[in-house]
C-alpha positions in Angstrom: 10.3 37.0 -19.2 9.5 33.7 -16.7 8.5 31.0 -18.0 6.3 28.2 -16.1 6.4 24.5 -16.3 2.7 22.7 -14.8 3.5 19.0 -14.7 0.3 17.0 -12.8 1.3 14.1 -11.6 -1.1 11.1 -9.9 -0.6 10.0 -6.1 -0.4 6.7 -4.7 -3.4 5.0 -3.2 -1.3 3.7 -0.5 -1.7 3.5 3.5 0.5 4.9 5.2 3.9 5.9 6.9 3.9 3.8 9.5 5.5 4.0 13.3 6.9 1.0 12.6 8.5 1.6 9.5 9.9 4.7 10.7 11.5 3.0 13.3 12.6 0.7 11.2 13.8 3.4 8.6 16.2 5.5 11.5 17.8 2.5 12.9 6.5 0.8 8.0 0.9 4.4 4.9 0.3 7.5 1.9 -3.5 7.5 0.5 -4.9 9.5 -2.0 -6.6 9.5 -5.1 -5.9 13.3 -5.8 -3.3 15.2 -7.9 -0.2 16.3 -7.5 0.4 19.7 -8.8 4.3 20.6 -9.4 5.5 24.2 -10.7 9.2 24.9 -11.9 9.8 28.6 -13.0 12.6 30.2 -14.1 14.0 33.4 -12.8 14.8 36.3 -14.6 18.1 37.4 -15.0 19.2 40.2 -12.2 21.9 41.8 -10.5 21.8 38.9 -7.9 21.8 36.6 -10.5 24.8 38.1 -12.3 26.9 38.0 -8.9 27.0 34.0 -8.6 27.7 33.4 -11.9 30.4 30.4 -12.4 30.3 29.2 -8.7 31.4 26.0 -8.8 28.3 22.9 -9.2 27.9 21.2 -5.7 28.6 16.9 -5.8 25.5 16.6 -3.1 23.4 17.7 -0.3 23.0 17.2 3.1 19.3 18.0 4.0 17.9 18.0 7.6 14.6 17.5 8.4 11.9 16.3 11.0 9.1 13.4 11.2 8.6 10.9 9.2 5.4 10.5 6.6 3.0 12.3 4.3 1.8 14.5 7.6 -2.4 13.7 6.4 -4.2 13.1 9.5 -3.2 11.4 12.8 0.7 11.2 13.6 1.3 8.0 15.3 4.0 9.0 17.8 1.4 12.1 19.0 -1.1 9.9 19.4 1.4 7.9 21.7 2.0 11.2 23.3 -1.4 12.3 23.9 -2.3 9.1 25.3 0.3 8.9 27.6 -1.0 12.5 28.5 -4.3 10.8 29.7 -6.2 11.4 26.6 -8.8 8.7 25.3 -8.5 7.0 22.4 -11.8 8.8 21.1 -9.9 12.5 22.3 -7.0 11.6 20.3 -8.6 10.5 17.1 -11.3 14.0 17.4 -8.0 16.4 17.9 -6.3 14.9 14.7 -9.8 14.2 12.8 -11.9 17.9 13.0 -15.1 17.4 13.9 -15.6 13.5 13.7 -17.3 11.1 16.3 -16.2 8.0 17.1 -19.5 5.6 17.3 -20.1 1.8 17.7 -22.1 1.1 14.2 -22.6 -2.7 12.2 -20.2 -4.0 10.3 -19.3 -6.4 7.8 -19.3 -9.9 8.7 -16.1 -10.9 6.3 -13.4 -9.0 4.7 -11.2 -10.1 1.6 -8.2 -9.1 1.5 -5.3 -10.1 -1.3 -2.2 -11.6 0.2 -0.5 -12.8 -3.0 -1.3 -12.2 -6.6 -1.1 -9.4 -9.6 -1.4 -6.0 -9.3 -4.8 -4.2 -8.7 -4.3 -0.4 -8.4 -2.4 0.1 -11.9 1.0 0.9 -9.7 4.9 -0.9 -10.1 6.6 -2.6 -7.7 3.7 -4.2 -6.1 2.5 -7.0 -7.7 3.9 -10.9 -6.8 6.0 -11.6 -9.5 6.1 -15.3 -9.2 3.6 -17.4 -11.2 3.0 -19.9 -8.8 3.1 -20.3 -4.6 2.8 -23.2 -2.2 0.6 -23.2 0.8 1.4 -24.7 3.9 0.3 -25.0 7.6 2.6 -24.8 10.8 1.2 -27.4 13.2 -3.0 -28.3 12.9 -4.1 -30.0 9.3 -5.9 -28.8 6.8 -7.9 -29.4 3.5 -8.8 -28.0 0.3 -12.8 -27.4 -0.3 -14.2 -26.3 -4.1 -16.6 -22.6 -3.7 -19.9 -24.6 -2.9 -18.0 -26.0 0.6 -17.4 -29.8 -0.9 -14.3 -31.2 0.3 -11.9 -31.8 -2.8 -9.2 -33.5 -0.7 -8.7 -35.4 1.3 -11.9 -36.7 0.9 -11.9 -38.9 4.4 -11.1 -36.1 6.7 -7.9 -33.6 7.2 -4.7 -33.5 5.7 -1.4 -33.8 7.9 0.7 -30.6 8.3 3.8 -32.7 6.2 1.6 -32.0 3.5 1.6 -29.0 1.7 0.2 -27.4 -2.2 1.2 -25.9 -4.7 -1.1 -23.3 -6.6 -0.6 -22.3 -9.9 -3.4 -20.6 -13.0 -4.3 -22.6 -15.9 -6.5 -20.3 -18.1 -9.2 -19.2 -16.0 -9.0 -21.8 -13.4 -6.7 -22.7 -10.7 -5.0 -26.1 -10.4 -3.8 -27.3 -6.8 -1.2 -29.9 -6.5 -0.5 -31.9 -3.6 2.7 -32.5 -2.7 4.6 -34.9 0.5 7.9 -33.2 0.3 9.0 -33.1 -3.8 6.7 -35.6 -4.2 3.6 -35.1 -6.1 0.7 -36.6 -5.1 -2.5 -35.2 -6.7 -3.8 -32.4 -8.8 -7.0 -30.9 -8.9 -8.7 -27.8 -11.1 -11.6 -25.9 -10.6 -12.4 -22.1 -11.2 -12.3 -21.4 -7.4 -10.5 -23.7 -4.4 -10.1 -22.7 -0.7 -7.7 -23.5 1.6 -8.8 -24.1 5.4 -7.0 -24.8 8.5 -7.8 -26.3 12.0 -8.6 -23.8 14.5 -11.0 -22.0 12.7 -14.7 -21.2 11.7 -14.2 -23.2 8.9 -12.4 -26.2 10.6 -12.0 -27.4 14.3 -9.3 -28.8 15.8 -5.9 -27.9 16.7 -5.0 -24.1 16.3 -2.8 -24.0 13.2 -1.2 -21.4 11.0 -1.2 -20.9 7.2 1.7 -20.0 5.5 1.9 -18.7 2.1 5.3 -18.9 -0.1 6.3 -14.9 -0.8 3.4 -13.2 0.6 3.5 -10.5 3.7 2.4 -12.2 6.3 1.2 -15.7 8.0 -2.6 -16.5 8.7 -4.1 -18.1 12.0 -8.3 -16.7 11.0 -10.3 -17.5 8.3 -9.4 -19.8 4.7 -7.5 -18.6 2.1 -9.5 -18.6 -1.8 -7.3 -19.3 -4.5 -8.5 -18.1 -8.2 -7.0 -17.3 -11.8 -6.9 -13.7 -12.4 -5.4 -12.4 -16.1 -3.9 -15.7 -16.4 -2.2 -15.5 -12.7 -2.6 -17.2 -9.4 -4.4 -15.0 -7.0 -5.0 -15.6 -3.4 -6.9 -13.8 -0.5 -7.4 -14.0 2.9 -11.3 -13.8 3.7 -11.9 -13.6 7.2 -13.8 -11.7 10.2 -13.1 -7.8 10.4 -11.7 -7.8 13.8 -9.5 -10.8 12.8 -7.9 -8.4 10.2 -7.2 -6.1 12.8 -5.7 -8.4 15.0 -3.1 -8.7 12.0 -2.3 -4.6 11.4 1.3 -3.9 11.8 1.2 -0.4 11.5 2.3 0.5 15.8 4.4 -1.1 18.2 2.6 -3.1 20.3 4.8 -2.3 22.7 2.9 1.2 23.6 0.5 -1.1 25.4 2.7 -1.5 28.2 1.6 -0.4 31.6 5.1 1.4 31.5 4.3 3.0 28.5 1.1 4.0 29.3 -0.1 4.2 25.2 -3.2 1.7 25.2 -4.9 4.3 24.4 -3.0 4.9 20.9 -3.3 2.0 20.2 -7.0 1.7 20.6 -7.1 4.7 18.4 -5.2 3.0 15.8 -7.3 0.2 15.5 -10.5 2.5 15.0 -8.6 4.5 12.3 -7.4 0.9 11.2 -11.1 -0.1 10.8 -12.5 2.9 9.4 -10.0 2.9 6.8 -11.1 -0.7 6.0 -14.9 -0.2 5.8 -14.3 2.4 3.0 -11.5 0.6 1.0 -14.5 -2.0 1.0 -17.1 -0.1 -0.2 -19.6 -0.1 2.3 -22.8 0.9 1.7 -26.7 0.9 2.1 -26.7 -1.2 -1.2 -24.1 -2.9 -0.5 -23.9 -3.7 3.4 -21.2 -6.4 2.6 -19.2 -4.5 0.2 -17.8 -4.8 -3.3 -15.0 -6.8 -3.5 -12.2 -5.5 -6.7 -12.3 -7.7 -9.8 -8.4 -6.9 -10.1 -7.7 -8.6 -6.9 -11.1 -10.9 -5.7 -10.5 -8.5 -2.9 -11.3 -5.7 -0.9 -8.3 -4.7 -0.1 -4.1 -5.8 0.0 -1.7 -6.1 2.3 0.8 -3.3 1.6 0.8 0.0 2.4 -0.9 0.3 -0.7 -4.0 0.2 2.0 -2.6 -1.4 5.3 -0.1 -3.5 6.6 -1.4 -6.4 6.9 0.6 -9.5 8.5 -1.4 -11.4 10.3 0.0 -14.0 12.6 3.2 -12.6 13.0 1.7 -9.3 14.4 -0.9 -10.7 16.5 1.6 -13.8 17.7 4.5 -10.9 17.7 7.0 -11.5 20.9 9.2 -9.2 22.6 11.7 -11.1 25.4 9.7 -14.6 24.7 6.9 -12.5 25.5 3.9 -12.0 23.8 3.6 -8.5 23.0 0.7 -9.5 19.8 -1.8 -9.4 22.8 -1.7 -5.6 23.8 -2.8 -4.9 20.5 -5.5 -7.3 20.0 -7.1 -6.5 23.5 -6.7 -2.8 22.1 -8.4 -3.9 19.2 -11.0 -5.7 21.5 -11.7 -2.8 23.5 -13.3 -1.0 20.6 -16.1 -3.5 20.1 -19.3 -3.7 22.4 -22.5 -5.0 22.3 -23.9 -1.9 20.0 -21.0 -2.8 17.4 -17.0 -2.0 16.2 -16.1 1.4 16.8 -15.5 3.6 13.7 -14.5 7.2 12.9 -17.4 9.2 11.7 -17.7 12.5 9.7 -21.6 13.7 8.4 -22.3 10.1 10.0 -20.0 7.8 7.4 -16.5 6.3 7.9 -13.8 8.4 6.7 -10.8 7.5 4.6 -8.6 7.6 7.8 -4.9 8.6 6.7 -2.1 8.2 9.4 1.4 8.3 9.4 4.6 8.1 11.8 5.3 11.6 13.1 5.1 15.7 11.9 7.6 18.2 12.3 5.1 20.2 14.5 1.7 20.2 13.1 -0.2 18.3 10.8 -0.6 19.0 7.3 -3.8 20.5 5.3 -4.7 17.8 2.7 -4.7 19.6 0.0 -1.3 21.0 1.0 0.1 17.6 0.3 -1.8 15.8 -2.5 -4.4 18.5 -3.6 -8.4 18.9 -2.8 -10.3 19.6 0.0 -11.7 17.6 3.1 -13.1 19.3 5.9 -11.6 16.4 8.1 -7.9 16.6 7.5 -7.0 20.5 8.2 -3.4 21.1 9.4 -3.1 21.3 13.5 -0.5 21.8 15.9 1.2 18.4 17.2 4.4 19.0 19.2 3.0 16.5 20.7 5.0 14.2 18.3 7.9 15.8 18.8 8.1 15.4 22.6 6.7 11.8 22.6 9.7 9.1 23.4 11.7 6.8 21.3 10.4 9.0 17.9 14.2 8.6 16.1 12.3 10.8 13.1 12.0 13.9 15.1 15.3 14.9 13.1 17.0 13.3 10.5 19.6 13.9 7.9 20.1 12.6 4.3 22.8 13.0 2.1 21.3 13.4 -1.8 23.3 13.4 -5.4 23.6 16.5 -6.3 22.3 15.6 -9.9 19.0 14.4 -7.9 18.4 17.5 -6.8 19.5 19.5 -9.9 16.5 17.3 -11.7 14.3 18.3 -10.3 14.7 21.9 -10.9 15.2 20.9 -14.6 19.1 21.6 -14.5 21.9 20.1 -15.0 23.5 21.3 -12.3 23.1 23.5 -9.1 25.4 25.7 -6.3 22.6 26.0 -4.2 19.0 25.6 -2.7 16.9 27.2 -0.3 13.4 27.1 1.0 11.2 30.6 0.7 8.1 29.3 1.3 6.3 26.9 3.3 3.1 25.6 3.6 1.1 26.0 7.4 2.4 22.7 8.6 6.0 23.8 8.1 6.3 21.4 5.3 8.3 23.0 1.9 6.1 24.7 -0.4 8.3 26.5 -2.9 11.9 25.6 -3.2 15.0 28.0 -5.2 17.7 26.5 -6.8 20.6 28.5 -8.4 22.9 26.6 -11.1 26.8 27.1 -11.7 25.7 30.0 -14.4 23.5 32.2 -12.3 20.4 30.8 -13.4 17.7 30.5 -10.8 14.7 28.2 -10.7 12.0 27.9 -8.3 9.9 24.9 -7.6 6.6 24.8 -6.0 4.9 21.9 -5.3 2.2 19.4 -3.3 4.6 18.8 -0.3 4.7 15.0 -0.7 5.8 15.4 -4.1 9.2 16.7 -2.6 10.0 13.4 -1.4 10.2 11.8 -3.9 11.5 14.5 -6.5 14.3 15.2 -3.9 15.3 11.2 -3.1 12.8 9.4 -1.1 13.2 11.4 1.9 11.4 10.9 5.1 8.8 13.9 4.9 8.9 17.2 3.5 9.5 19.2 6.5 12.5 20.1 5.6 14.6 22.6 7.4 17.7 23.0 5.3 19.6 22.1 2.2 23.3 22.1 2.4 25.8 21.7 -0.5 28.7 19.5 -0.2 31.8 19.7 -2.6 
């Protein structure tokens, strides 16, 4: 008799599978708050089963494969496709997004997000380990200001760029110590201090940049809030929406090229970028501003835990001593007029916009990949990321530990594995593994759930799994 094995496992919260990290994987997101749902059954024991008994256990795989990413939503490389077709950046977004509009709606004036600090969304791996960081500008001055807006130093104007602080909690406060090369010059503690550069709202002058010790990115908008949370320095980046934007690294910029002919993706991206962003933040009629996150002082992070966010060295990115930064903030500035930002709307609110590098064909059902249902983010054909150029995921090979695969069937070890079932996209529903004794167990599962269970692979469109001896 078969037995059955439910294991429910949670997803990440996390952005995406970037372009960009797919490029740089071949040669950077997934979100979700559902379930993962995986099923391992065992096989009776048959005449097919009896004829592979004692084959030899394989030492690894070699799986093949296409695209790159969780396969919810918009493909990046189709999108570079389509637009290079002709389509619009509103087309593109209402092929991958069923029945959405794209519309020009108010916004928030500020967003928060956390560029260094502890862990917010319960997950490992994430969180700044160090306990401390040190803040410094390149080029411009600065100052340090308490949360009411008084200047804390210096107290007679701005602060030369030698200068630089270090940040560190005490308690529930933060202390900031002033430092000209090792030397230490003065402290100050108070429960919240900002940081704030020339060349911004906060602080004319010279355009300057902010640098922060460990974090993701570099900062040319807005002031950085340093606070004390659980005991550990936590800093964020509060500035203008469309100044976070400017700082997504999540497509080349290089698609903006008159030779490339992808503006339009990337005008798409930043709408999906900002949609995204208004409902990580909580936007409502309550709360037009949005709630920021007690774990973080924050709306949202950096990561691909909700968007790559870098800052500076995206929007000041060059290519040839060129700079390429520029095609994607004038994307980004071509979806603001004087009726407001454009965002992605389903039922008239902003959607939870999930993107990723490229499919293996088609798009994914949602609930094919993390569970639920959204009438937004139904499976569609995209070949479109197949054709489109330079897309180094449209096949790929890995080469997996044997014992990595046997795992996750629950064995010890396995002869073989095949895919009988898939899910519409193409991506692996239901996997069958047979061990050295003629035992056979299938696996069903979400189809992101095989990428991990199988060795971090790129997707789950997998098209074969070959043993190695």
């Amino acid at each position: 008799m078969a037995t059955t094995l439910v294991v429910v496992l949670a997803a990440a919260t996390g952005a995406t599978d970037s372009a960009a990290a797919g490029a740089a994987a071949s040669g950077p997101s997934t979100k979700s708050g559902l379930a993962l749902d995986l099923a391992r059954r065992t096989v009776g024991d048959d005449a097919a089963t009896q004829a592979v008994r004692k084959k030899r256990a394989a030492k690894s795989f070699r799986i093949t494969g296409a695209g790159y990413g969780h396969g919810v939503g918009m493909s990046q490389y189709g999108a570079y496709q389509l637009a290079r077709q002709g389509k619009s950046a509103a087309k593109i977004l209402q092929y991958y997004y069923k029945n959405t509009s794209v519309e020009a709606v108010k916004v928030p004036r500020t967003i928060s997000v956390q560029v260094f600090g502890p862990e917010p969304y319960a997950f490992s791996g994430y969180a700044d380990r160090a306990r401390v960081t040190t803040v410094s500008v390149r080029k411009g001055e600065w100052r340090l200001v308490d949360r009411d807006g008084d200047i804390i130093y210096p107290r007679d104007g701005v602060a030369s760029r030698k200068l630089s602080v270090r940040f560190n909690a005490t308690g529930t406060k933060v202390r900031a110590t002033v430092y000209a090369g090792s030397k230490k010059k003065e402290s100050f503690t108070a429960r919240e201090i900002r940081f704030q550069w020339t060349g911004t709202e906060s602080l004319e002058g010279s355009d300057a940049v902010a640098v922060v010790q460990g974090a993701n990115g570099t900062y040319r908008h807005g002031e950085l809030v340093a606070t004390s949370i659980r005991k550990r320095i936590n800093i964020t980046n509060r500035l203008a929406l469309t100044h976070y934007l400017y700082g997504i690294s999540e497509m080349p910029s290089l698609w903006g090229t008159d030779a490339n002919r992808g503006i339009a993706a990337l005008s798409a991206q930043a709408i999906t970028a900002r949609s995204y962003a208004l409902v990580r933040m909580r936007v409502s009629a309550s709360a037009p501003a949005g709630k920021l996150r007690k774990g973080c002082n924050c709306h949202l992070v950096d990561d691909v835990r909700d968007q790559n966010y870098t800052g500076w060295k995206k929007e000041g990115e060059k290519s040839a001593n060129t700079n390429v930064g520029r095609l994607w903030t004038s994307a980004v500035d071509s979806t603001v007029n004087k009726d407001g930002e454009q965002v992605l709307l389903y039922a008239g609110k902003p959607i939870a916009t999930y993107y990723y590098s490229s499919s293996g064909g088609a798009t994914a059902n949602v609930g094919d990949v993390w569970g639920g249902s959204v009438p937004y983010l139904r499976s569609v054909p995209d070949k479109a990321s197949l054709s489109a150029p330079g897309n180094r995921m449209k096949k790929w090979k890995r080469t997996v530990p044997a014992r990595t695969v046997a795992a996750a069937f629950g064995l010890k070890s396995v002869v073989s594995v095949k895919v009988i079932r898939r899910y519409k996209s193409g991506q692996v529903k239901t996997l069958l593994a047979t061990s050295p004794s003629g035992k056979r167990v299938k696996l069903t599962a979400k189809s992101d759930q095989f990428r991990s269970r199988l060795g971090s692979l790129p997707s789950a469109w997998i098209s074969s799994l070959k043993p190695g001896y």
